[in-house]
C-alpha positions in Angstrom: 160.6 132.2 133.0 164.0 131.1 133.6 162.8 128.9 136.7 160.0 127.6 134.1 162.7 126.0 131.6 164.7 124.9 134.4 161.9 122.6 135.3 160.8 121.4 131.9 164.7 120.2 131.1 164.3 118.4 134.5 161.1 116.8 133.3 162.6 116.0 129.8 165.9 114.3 131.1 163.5 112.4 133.5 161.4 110.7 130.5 164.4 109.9 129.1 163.6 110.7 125.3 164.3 113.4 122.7 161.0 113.6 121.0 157.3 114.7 122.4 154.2 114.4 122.0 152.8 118.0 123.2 148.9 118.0 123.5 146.6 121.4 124.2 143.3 120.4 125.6 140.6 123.2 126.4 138.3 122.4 129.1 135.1 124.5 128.6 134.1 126.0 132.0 130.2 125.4 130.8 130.1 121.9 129.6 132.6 120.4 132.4 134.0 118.4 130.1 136.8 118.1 127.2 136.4 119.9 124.0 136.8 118.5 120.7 139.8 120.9 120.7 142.6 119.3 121.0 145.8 120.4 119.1 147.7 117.1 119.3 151.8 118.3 118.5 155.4 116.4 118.3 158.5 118.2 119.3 161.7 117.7 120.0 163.3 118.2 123.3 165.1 121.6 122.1 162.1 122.4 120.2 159.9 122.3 123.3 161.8 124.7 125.6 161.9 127.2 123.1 158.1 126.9 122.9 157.6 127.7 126.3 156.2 131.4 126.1 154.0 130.0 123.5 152.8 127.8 126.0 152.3 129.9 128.5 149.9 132.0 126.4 148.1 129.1 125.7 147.6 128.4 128.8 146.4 131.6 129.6 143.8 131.1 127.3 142.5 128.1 129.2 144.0 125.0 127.7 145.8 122.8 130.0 148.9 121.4 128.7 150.2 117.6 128.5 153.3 116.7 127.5 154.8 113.0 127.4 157.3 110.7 125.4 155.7 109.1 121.7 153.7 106.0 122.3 152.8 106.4 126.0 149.2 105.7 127.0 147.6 105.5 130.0 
């Protein structure tokens, strides 16, 4: 896990920002497509890397994990 937070404060000093939006998003194998279930989240940087065995299990359990600074949109 250690090698896990060591990347995600990379990632976080790259954006540049001290607050997250944090989105869960499970992809149903059957339908091939996105779920309603999305658990949409804000966090702060801090916040965030203690949540990372959280996110793993959530992960486990299928949902993919996004992560970016407020207000970005693709």
């Amino acid at each position: 896990m250690v090698q896990t937070s060591e990347f995600i404060r990379q990632q976080i000093e790259a954006m540049k920002s001290q607050v997250f939006e944090l989105g869960l998003v499970s992809l149903p194998a059957a339908a091939g497509g996105l779920d309603a279930d999305i658990l949409p989240r804000a966090r702060g940087s801090e916040t965030l890397l203690r949540s990372i065995a959280w996110l793993r299990l959530e992960n486990v359990h299928g949902r993919n994990i996004y992560i970016r600074p407020p207000g970005y949109t693709t």
